[in-house]
C-alpha positions in Angstrom: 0.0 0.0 0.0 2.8 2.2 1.4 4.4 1.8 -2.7 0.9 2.4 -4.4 0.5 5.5 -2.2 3.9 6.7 -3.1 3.5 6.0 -6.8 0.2 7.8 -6.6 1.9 10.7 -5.0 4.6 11.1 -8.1 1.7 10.7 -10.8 0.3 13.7 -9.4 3.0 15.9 -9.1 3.6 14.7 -12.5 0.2 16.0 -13.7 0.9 19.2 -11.8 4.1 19.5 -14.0 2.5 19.3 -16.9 -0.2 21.6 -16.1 1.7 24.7 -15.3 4.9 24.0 -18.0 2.5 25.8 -20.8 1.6 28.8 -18.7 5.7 29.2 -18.2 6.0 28.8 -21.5 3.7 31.6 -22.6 4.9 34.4 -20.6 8.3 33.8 -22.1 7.3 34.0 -25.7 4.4 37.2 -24.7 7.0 38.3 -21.9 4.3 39.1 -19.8 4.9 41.6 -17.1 3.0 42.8 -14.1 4.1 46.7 -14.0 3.2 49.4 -11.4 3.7 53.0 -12.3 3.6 55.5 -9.3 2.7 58.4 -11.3 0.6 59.5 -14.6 2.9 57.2 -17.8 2.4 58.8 -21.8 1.8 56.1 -23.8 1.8 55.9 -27.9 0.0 53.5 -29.8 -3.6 53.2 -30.5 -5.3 53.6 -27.5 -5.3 55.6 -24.4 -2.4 58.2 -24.4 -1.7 59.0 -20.6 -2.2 56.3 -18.3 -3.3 57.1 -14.4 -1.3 55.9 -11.6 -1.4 51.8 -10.8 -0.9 48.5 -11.8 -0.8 47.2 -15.7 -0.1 44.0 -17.8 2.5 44.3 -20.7 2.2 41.8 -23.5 3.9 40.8 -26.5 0.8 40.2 -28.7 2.8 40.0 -32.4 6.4 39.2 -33.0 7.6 40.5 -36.6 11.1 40.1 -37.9 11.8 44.4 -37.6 8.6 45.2 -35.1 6.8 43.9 -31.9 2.8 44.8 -31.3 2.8 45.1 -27.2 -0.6 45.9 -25.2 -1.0 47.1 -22.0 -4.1 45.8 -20.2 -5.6 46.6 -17.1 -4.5 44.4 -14.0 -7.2 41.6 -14.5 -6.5 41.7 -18.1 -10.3 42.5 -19.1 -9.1 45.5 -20.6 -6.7 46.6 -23.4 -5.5 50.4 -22.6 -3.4 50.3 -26.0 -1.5 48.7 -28.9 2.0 49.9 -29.3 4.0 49.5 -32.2 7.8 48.6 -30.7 11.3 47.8 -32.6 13.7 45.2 -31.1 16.3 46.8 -28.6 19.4 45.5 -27.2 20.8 46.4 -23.7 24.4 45.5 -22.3 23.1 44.0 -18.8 20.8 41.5 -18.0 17.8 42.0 -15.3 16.2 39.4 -13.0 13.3 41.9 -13.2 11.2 43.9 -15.8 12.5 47.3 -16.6 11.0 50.5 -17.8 12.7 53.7 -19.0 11.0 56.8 -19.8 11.9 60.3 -21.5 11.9 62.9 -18.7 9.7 65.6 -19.5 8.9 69.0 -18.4 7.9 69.8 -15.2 3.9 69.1 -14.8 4.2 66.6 -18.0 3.9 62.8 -17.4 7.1 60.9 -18.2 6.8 59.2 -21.8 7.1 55.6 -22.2 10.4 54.6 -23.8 12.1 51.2 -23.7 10.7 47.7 -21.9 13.0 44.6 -21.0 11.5 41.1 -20.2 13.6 39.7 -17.1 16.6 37.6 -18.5 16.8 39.1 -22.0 19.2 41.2 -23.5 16.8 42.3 -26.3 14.0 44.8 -25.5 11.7 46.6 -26.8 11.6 50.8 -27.9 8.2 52.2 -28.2 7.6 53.9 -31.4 5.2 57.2 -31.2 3.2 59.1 -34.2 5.3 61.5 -35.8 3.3 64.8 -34.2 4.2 63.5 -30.9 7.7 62.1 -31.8 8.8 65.4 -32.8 7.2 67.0 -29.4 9.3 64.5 -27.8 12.4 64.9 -29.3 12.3 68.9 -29.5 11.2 68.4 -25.1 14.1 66.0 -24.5 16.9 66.7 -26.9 16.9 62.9 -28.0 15.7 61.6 -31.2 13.0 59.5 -30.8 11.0 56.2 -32.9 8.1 57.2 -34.8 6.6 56.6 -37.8 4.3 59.2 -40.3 1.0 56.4 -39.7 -2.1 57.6 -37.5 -1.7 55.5 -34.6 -5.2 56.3 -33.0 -7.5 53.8 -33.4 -5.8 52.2 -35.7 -5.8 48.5 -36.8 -3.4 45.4 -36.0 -2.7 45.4 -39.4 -2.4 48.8 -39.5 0.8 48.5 -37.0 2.9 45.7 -39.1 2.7 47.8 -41.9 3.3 51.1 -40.5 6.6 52.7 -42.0 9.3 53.4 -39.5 11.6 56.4 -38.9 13.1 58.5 -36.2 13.1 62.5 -35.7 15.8 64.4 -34.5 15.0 67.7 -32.2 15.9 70.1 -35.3 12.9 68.0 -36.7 15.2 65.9 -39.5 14.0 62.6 -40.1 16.8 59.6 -40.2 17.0 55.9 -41.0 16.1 54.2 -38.1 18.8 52.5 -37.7 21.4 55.2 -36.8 19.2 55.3 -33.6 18.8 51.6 -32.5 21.1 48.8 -33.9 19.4 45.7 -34.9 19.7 42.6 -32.4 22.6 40.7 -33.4 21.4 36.8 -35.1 21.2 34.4 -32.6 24.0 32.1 -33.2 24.3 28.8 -34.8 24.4 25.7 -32.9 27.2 23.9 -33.0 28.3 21.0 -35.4 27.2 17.5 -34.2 29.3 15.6 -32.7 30.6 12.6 -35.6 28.6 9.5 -35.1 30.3 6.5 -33.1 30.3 2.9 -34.0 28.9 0.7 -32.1 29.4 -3.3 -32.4 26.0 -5.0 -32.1 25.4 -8.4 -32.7 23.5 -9.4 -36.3 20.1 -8.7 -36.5 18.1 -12.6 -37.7 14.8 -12.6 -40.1 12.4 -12.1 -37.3 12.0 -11.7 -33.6 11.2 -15.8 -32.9 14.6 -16.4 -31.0 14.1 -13.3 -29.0 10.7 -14.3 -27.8 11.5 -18.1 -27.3 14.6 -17.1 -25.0 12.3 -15.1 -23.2 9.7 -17.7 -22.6 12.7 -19.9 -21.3 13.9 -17.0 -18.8 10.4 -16.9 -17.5 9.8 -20.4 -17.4 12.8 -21.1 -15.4 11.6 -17.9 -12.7 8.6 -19.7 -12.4 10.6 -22.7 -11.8 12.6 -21.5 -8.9 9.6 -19.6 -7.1 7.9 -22.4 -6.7 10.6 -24.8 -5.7 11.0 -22.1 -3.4 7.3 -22.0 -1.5 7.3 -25.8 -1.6 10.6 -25.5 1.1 8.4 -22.8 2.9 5.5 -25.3 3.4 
């Protein structure tokens, strides 16, 4: 009883296991993150623009070779605020939490959302605003800042992966995007396989008949020995 209980014991762990490994899974490939802001956060994309005080969800909804889509939801994620249109960023050191940067602005103006890193990754994501705003931004901060000539508001998921992308400078000049954020570098290849080793085996016969007779005899013989073996009990 004491071994069927046990056994019982590690089947359900095991179903536990297998259970949660697909939620883990998830919020690395969405990078889901839990993220409180202590004051008023601008926000480009297509939704809400300045988001209160409190506690949001970021997600990676869309994963494009040059682009991310990310949406903020409320806390109990029964809400989307807005759908932000992001470029792959690298970052020299790697967090065991999420981080947020912002461009400072002006006194009485909320901070503007910038970059976002997923704990554990090196490459983040920088939030692309409409142009109007992108040149505001840049003129305020003296940085030149992602954007792209598209209306944002409102606008479609389709709208977003096919929105053209630029940066503005604060003289107002607009440059490749590239001279502002370097492209993640390829991930690198794996490594050669190892070459294969021979192994001697002994030759394979026409069908499985001597493998099952020699079988048979092993169990036979068991059999054999356990009863020899309760007749010396008795």
């Amino acid at each position: 009883m004491t071994l069927l209980k046990g056994l019982g014991t590690g089947l359900c762990l095991t179903v536990l296991c297998v259970l949660a490994a697909p939620k883990a899974k998830a919020d690395d490939w969405n990078r889901r993150s839990v993220i409180t802001f202590s004051e008023p956060v601008e926000v480009p994309g297509s939704g809400a623009q300045v988001l209160p005080a409190g506690t949001y969800v970021f997600k990676v909804t869309d994963s494009l070779s040059d682009r991310h889509i990310v949406q903020i939801f409320n806390q109990d994620e029964t809400h989307v605020f807005t759908t932000i249109l992001a470029i792959p960023r690298d970052r020299v050191n790697v967090t065991p939490e999420s981080v947020i940067t912002f461009r400072e602005r002006p006194a009485g103006e909320p901070e503007a959302l910038r970059t976002w890193y997923f704990p554990g990754r090196t490459t983040g994501d920088e939030f692309v605003y409409e142009r109007s705003k992108a040149l505001m931004l840049a003129k305020e901060t003296n940085e030149t800042v992602l954007s792209t000539p598209a209306v944002l508001i409102a606008a479609p998921l389709d709208t977003l992966k096919a929105a053209p992308l630029e940066a503005v400078t604060p003289t107002g000049d607009t440059v490749n995007v590239a001279q502002v954020v370097t492209p993640p570098a390829p991930a690198a290849e794996p490594a050669a396989a190892p070459a294969p080793v021979l192994v001697a085996s002994l030759p394979k016969t026409a069908s499985n008949l001597g493998a099952i007779s020699l079988a048979g005899m092993m169990l036979l013989g068991a059999g054999l020995l356990l009863s020899g073996f309760a007749k010396k009990l008795m």
